[in-house]
N, C-alpha and C positions, 0 to 999 in steps of 0.2 A: 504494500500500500504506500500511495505518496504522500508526503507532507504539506499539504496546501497553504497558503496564509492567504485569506481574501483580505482587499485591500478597498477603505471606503473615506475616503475624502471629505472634509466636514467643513462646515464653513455657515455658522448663522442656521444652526438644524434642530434649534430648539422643541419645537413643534411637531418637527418628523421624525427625530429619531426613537422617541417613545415608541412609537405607530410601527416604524419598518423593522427598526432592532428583534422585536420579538416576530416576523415573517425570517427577518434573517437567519436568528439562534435556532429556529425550528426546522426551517430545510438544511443547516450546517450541521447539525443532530442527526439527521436522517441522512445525510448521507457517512454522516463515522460509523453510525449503525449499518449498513447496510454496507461499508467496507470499501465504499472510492475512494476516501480520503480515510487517513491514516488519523488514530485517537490525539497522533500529538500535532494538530493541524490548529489553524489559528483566526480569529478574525483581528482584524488590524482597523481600527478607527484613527484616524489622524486629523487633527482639530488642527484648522488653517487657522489660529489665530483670533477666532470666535469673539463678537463682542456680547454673547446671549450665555445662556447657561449649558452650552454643547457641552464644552470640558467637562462639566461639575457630572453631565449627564454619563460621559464616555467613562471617567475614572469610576463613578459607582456602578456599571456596568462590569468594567472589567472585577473589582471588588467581590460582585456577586458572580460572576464566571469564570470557571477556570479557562476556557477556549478564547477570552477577549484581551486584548493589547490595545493598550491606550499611546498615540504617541501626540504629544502638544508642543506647534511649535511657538518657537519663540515671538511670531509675530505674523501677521498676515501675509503670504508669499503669491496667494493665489494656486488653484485648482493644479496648473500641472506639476510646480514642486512640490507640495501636498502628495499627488501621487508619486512623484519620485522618492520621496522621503521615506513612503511605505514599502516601495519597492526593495530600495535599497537596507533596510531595516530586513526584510524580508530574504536578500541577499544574504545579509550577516548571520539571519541563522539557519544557514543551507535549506532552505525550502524546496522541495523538488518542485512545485508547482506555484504560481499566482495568479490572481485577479482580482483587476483591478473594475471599481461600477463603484458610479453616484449610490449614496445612502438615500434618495427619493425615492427611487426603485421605480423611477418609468423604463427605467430597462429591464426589460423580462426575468427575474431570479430565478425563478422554474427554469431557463434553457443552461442553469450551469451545468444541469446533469447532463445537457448535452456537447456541451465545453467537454469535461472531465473523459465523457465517453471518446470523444474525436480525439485525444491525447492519446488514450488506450491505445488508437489505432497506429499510434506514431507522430503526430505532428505537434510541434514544438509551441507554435503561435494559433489559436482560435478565435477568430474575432466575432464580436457579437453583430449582427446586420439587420440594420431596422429596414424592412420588406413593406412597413405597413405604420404611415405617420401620420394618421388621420385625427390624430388629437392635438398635433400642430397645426398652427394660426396659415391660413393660406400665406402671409407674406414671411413666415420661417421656413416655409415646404421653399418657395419660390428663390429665395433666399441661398439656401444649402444644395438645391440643385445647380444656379448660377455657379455657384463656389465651387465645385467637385469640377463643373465643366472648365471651369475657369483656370485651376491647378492643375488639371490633364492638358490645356494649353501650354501652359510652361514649364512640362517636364516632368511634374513633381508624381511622384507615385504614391498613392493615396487608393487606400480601401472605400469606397462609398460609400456613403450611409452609414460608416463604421465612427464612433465617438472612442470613448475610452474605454471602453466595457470589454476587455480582451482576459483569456489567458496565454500567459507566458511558461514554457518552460526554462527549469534550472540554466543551461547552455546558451540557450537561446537570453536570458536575461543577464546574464555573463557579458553576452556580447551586446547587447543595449548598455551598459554601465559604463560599458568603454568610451559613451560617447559624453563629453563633457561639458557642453554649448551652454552658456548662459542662459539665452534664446531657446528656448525649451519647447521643444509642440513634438510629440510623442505622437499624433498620427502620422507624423510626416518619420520618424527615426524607427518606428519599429519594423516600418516594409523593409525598413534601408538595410535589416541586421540579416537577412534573407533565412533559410532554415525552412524545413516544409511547415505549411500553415493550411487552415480551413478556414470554412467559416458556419456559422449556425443563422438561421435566422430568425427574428423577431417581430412582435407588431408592439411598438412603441407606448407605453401604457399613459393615463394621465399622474400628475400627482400626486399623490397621499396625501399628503397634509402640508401647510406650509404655502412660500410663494421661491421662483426661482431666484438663485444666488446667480444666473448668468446673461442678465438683459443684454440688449442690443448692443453695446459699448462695448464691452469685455466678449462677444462674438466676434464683430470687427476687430480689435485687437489682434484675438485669438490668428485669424484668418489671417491679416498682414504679417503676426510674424511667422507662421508658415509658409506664406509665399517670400518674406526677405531672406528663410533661414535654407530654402531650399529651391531657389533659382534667384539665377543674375539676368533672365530675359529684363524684366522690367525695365535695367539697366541698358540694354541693347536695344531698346525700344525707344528709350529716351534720343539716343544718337540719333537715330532714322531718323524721327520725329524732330530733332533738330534741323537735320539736314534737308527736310522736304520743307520746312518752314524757309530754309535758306531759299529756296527753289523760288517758295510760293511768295515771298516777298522780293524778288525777283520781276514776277513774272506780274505782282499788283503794282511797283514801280513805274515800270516800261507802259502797262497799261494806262494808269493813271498821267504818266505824260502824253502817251497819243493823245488821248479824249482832250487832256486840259490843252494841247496845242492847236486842236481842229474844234475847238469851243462848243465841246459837248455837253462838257459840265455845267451845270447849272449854277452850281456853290464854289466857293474855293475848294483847292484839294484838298487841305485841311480838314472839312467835313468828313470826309471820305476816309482820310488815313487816320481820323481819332479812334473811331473802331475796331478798326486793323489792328494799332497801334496797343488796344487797351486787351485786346484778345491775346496776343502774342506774349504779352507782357503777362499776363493769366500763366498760359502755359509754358512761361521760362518758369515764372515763380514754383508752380505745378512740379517742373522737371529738378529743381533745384530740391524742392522740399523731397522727391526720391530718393535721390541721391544723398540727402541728409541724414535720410531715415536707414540707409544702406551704412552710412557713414557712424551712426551714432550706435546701432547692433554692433559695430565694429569694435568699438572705442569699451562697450561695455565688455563685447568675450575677451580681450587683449586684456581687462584687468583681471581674468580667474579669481574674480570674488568668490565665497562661500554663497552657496545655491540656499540654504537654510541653516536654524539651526533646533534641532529639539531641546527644546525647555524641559520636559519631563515626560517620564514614561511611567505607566503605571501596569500592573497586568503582571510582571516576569517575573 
């Protein structure tokens, strides 16, 4: 039997984790009884920093469970060092298996047993695949399909539909830890570590209880630095994009003096070029803030700060 550590990322879950904790403890019991996972396997809660009473909740959790692990960190880091932080914790104490799902639990719990089973069969990485998001807002459906098409544009290889709801195995998590980026987006670094992978699929559930820790801003977020952390097209786009501007102001010059020489114009050219003029000037500032945002990822991985730090563990 393997040693599993599920890993649940917390953040402001006051509300929900009463609610989901006991669905959780219930099918993590049922499957040590039943022999997938090994008696000394783990649930791993990890408090991003919480300003609500998460902690208070996770350490008396682990307190009353011997399968719970509390880890809190020092500060609010945000969703994916949160899961790094359990990962790697989870590294430290040889786990042959993890996974990693939001504590809402609009991701399916019931398909771990099919996680667990697709391992059986051999493959290292199973990702969880929402098939069915009818309980997202039409402009988040519209939204995450844009994006997927968007990242298959520039390269980036990327599972669909796939969040963070995966397992990993021992080997295969080995070689994700090797990767050190400041700049953090784990949809984008787990395809990169290759090893045979599945995938299970899901219909996307609503939420328990509670409201979302991930509005629109921290989405966005999310998605740019995926696409700066893992393609330089942007960058190459900007060039062209310079260069056809070169072209096209050119070719509005040469224009604009025919007409103003054979008195077509009506207004001075002035009229005519303030618009040009305020457009172009849009999309230097546009190209410039790219390349800043290319520039400023840069400047953060060059320093190899410390990614987090845990405050306190409770549970061991």
């Amino acid at each position: 039997m393997k040693t599993l550590y599920w890993i649940f990322p917390c953040y402001n879950e006051e509300e929900c984790l009463p609610v989901t904790s006991v669905s959780i403890l219930e099918i993590f019991n049922s499957y040590v009884k039943e022999g997938l996972v090994s008696p000394s396997s783990k649930l791993v809660f990890v408090d991003d920093g919480s300003k609500d009473k998460t902690w208070s909740l996770i350490a008396e959790l682990a307190k009353r469970e011997e399968s719970v692990i509390g880890l809190k960190l020092s500060r609010n880091k945000g969703h994916q060092y949160a899961v790094e932080a359990g990962l790697r914790y989870a590294f430290s104490k040889n786990a042959d298996l993890t996974i990693t799902m939001d504590v809402d639990l609009q991701d399916d719990i019931n398909v771990v047993r099919d996680m667990l089973l697709e391992n059986q069969k051999g493959f290292d990485v199973v990702y969880g695949v929402r098939n069915d998001r009818s309980t997202d807002s039409f402009f988040k459906k519209a939204t995450a399909n844009g994006y997927y098409r968007m990242m298959r544009k520039l390269g980036v290889q990327m599972i669909e539909n796939a969040a963070d709801f995966r397992l990993i195995s021992n080997r295969a998590l080995a070689a994700l830890l090797e990767y050190h980026e400041a700049n953090l987006f784990l949809r984008g670094l787990v395809p990169q570590v290759g090893f045979p992978s599945s995938k299970v699929e899901y219909k996307r559930l609503e939420r328990k209880q509670g409201k979302t820790h991930y509005p629109l801003s921290k989405m966005l977020m999310l998605a740019f630095d995926g696409m700066t952390a893992f393609s330089s097209k942007p960058l190459s786009f900007v060039g062209k994009l310079g260069f056809f501007l070169i072209i096209l102001s050119v070719i509005a010059m040469v224009t604009f003096g025919i007409l103003n020489g054979v008195n077509v114009l009506a207004f001075s050219i002035y009229y005519y070029l303030f618009p040009f003029i305020s457009l172009m000037t849009g999309l230097i500032l546009v190209c410039l803030g790219l390349i800043g945002l290319y520039l400023g990822k840069m400047n953060i991985e060059v320093k190899k700060r410390p990614h987090y730090f845990i405050e306190t563990i409770e549970g061991e």
